[in-house]
N, C-alpha and C positions, 0 to 999 in steps of 0.2 A: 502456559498462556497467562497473559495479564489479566489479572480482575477488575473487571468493570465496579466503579464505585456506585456501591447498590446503597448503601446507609447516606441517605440524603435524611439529615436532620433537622426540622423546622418549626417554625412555629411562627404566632402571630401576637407579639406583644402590646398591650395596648394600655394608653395612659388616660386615664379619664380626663376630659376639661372643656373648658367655653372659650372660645376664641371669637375674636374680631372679623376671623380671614379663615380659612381652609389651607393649608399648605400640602401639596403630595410630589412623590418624588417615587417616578417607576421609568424603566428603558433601561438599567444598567452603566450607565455611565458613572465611572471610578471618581472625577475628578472629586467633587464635593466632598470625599472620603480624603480623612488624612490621619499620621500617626502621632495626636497629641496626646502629651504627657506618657510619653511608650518608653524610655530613658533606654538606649542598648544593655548599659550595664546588665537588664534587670533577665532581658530576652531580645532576640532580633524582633527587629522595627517590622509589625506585618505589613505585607504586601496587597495591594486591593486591584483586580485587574477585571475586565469587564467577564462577563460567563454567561452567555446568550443575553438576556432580559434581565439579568439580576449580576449583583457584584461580589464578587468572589473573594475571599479575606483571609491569607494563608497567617494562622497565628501558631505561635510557638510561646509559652508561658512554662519554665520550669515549676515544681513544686518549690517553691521560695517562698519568704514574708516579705520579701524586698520588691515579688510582685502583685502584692495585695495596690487597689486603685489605681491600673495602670488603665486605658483607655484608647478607642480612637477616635476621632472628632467626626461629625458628619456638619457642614455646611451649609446653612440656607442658604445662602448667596446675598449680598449685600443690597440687592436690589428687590428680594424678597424676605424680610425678616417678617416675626409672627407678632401682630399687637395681642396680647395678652390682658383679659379683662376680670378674669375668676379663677377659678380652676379648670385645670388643664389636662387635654388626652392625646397621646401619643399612641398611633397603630405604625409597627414593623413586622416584615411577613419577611422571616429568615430560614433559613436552614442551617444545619451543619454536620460535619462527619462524626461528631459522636457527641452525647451528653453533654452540655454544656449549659448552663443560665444566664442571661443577661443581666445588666443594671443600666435604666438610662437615666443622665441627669439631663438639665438646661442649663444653658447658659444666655445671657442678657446682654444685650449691646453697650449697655451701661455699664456694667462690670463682665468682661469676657475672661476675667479669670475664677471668676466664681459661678457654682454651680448652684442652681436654685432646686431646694430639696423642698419638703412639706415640712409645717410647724413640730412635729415632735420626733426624738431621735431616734426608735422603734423604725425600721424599715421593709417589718416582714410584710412579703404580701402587698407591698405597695410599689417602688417604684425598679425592684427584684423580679423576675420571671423564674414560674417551674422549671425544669428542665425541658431543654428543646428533645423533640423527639424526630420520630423519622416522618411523622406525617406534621401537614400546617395545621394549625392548630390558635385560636383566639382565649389570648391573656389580659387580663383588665385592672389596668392600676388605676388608682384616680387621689390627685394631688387636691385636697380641699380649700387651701389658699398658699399664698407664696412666701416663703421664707429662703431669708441667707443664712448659713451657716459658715464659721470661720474656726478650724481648727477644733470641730468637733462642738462646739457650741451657738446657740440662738442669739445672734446680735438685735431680735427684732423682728418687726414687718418691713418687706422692703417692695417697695412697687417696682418691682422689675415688668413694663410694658411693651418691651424689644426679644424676644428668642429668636438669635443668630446660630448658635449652633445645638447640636447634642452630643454626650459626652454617652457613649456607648461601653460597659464595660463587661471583656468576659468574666466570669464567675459574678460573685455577691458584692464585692470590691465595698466589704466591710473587714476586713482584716481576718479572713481568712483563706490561704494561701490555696491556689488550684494549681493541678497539672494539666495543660490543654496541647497538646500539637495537632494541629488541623486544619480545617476551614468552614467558615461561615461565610454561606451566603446570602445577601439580603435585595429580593426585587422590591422593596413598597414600601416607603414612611407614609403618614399622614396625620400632620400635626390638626387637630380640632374636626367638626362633622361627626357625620354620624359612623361609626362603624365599617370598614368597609364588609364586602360580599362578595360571595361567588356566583352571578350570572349562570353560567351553564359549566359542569363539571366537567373536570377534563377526563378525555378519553386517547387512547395511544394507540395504532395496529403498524409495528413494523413492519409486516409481510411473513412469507413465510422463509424456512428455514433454503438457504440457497447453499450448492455446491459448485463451489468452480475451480476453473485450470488457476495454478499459483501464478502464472503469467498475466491472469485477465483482471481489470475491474470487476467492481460489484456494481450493480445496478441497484439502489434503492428508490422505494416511491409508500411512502408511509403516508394513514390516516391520521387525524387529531385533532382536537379542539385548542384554540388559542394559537400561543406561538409555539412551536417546534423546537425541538434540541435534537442534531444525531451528537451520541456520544459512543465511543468505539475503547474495546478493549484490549486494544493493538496501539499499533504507531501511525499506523493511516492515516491519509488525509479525506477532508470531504471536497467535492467540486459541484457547483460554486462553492458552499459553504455550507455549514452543521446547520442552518434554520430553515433552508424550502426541506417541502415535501419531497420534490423526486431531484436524489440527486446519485454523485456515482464515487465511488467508495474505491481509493487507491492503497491496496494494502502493501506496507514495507516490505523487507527479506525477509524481517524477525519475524513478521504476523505469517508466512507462507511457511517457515520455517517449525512454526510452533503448530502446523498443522490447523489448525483454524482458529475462529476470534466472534467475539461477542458483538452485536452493534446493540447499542440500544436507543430507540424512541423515548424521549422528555415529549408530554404537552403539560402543560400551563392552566388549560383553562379559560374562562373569560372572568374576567371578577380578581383582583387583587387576594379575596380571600378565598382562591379554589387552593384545591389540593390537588400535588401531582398526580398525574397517570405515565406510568411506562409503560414498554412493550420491548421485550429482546428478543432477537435472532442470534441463528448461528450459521455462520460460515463455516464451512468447511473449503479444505483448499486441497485439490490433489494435484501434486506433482508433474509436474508439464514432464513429456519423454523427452531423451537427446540421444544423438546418434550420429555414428563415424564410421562413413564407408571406408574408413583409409589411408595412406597414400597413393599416389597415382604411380602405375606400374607400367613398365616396358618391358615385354615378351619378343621371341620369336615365332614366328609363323608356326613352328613348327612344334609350340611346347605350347603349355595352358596356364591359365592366373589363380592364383591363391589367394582368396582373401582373406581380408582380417577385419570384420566389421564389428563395431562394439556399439551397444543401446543399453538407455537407464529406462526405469521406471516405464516397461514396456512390456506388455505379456508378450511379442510376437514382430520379427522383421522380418522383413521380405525382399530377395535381390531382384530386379530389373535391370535388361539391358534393353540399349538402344540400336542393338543388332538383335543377329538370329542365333545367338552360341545357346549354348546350354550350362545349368550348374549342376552340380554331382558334390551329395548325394538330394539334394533337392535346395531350391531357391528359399527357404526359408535357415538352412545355417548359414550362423554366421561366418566361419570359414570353409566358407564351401568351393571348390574350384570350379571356373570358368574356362567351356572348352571354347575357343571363338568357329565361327561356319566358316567356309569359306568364302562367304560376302563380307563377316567380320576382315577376316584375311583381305583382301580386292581393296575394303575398305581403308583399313591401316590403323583403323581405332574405333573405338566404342566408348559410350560411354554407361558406368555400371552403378545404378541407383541402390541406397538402402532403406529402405522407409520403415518407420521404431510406429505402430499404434499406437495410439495415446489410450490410455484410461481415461473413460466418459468421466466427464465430458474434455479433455482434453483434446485435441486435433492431431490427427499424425504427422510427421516431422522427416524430410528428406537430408540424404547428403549423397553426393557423387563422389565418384572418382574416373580419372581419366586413366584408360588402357588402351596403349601404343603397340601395334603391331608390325612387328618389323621385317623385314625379309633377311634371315641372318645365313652365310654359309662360312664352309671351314676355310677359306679363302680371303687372306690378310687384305684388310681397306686399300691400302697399297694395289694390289695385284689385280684390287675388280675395278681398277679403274681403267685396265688396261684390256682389258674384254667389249667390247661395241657390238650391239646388237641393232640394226636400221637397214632402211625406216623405220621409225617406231611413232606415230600409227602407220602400219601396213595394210598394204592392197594384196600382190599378188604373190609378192617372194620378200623375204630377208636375207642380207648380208651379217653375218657373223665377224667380226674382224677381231685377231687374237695378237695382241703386242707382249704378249709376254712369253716368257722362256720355256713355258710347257705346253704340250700338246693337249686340246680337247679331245679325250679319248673315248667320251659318250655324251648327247645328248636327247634329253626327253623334253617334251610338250604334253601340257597338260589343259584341260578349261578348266573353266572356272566352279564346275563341279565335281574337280576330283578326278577325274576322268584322264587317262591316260591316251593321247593320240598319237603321238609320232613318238619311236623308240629308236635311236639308231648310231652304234659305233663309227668313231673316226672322225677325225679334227672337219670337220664340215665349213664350209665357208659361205656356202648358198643352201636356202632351204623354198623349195616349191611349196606356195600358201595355198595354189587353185582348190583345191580339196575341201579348205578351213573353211568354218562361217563364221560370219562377224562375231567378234566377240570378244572377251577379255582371255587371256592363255599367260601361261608359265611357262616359262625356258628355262631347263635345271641344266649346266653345262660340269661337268667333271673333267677335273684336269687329276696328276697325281699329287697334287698340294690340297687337293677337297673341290667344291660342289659352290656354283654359284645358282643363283635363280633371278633373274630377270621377269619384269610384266610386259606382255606383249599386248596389244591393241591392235585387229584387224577389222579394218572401215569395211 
């Protein structure tokens, strides 16, 4: 079974300052995210992709010095830049899959290649983050006026009045090298204002733990404050989608396969600075039956069917016909033979069901097969065609007519229960019906080549 990604890492990093304007930036949308000054050489370029309410940031940083201050851009947007009047504060509210620390700089509309630091080169504690952890958490830098720096030294005060982007970087991106493969995710900037908060704390109830057929959906309907995340520890999909409350949960092969799978409930919160709440569940998925009555079989009248039924993941099958035969030694083997009655017989076919129980909650599961009954004698298809028996439906008498080169040296009549009525030697050509009552009869005719059987019908 796949592990559900339990170490969500976060924090809320925060830059002290006075602004002109308020700028914030929450919904998850990737675009504003980009990968400056990220060189391949150094690591692949991360990727930023939307992840409920917040944006997801798959980075990869070997242990190298090559990637000490590499970064990625976040964007105010050109039609929002931040006038800048004092010093300055910066809140992000991120997470990520394991230990990691931040570094933000600014950058200026006036010079967007340079990044605006605080007047002295000491950077501990200031515009650096502890380590992110697995809960959100508030970090407070604060820039006491604005300086540029150029290759490691003070050119000066510089009035930088324009903040267009920020320059986000993992580890200290002071020239000491980290190992990071993972991801940061980040819902909330907010350049200047006060502080943000948490309104009402989040809370999660995914339901409870469900067992179902590996065939069916899941049914989900979760409680929570803010917005919603399903996140699943399979390959499933969610329908409509991973952020309402009730929704319905389509698990792969692999997830039915692996025998069950985790879901789990994200809330949010209300307030930029809550901290998550989860709630997991467990699926459990039992094995749908299957089952094969067969193939379809053709007998004679006079002999009985063998089955061969096969059932999975079934405590218990059961035969049914849609005659009156019987199975031997009872209806629950699977090869158990089938004697037909003889209404099966009259009939000429049946048809014989196998039904496989499902394990609760699974549903039981049919299959048929078709059995043909035949009227067989030792008498070559050739030869019975030259036997005529009519009327057929009869009233009061039958004509026998024998075109072929042996003599009928016995014939019987039989009903339709078996029952023996007329027995009588000698090539016969008329038989007096006045006797019979309505009903269905067998004509066994014996010649010395073998035995034919005819159905008779008397109205």
């Amino acid at each position: 079974m796949k592990k559900i990604l339990l170490n969500a890492l976060a924090m809320m990093l925060i830059i002290q300052s006075s602004f002109a304007q308020v700028f914030t930036y929450t919904g998850g949308d990737p675009s504003p995210f980009g990968a400056a000054g990220w060189p391949m050489a150094c690591s692949s370029a991360p990727a930023f992709t939307q992840d409920g309410s917040s944006v997801k940031i798959n980075v990869n940083i070997p242990a190298s010095a090559s990637c000490d201050y590499k970064s990625f851009a976040f964007n105010l947007g050109a039609s929002a830049p931040v006038n800048v009047t004092g010093q300055e504060t910066v809140y992000i509210v991120a997470k990520a899959s394991s230990p990691i620390k931040l570094r933000v700089d600014m950058q200026s509309a006036d010079d967007p290649t340079a990044g605006l630091t605080r007047t002295t080169d000491s950077e501990a504690g200031t515009n650096v983050s502890g380590n992110l952890t697995t809960s959100y958490a508030v970090y407070t830098f604060t820039y006491p006026v604005f300086m540029q720096q150029y290759g490691g030294s003070n050119n000066g005060a510089v009035d930088k009045t324009k903040i267009t982007n920020l320059l986000i970087y993992p580890g200290t991106g002071e020239g000491t090298p980290i190992a990071f493969n993972g991801t940061i995710n980040i819902k909330y900037i907010q350049i200047g204002g006060s502080a943000p908060t948490c309104t009402t704390p989040a809370s999660a109830n995914a339901g409870l733990d469900q067992t179902v057929c590996s065939n069916s959906t899941v049914s989900l309907s979760g409680i929570g404050t803010g917005s919603l995340m399903w996140l699943s520890g399979g390959l499933g999909t969610f329908t409509p989608d991973n952020s309402s409350a009730s929704v319905t949960y389509t698990p792969t092969t692999a997830d039915t396969a692996n025998g069950s799978v985790y879901i789990k409930l994200v809330a949010q919160g209300i307030g930029p600075a809550c901290a998550e709440a989860e709630d997991l569940m467990l699926v459990t998925f039992v094995r749908r039956p299957t089952v094969n009555a067969g193939a379809d079989q053709i007998i004679c009248n006079n002999a009985t069917a063998t089955m061969a039924g096969v059932k999975t993941n079934s405590p218990t099958g059961t035969w049914s016909s849609s005659g009156t035969g019987t199975f031997t030694p009872d209806n629950t083997t699977l090869n158990a033979t089938y004697n037909p009655s003889a209404a099966d017989k009259i009939a000429g076919n049946v048809t014989l069901t196998l039904t496989a129980t499902g394990n609760t909650p699974c549903a039981n599961v049919t299959d048929n097969m078709a059995l043909t009954i035949n009227t067989c004698t030792g008498i070559t298809n050739s030869s019975q065609d030259k036997f005529n028996i009519y009327p057929n439906p009869a009233h009061d008498k039958i004509m026998i007519e024998n075109n072929s080169s042996q003599p009928i040296i016995n014939v019987k009549i039989t009903n339709a229960e078996g029952q023996l009525i007329l027995n009588q030697n000698g090539d016969l050509e008329t038989i007096d019906l006045g006797k019979f009552h309505k009903g269905i009869y067998f004509i066994k005719l014996e010649t010395a080549d073998g035995s034919l059987i005819k159905k008779l019908v008397i109205e």
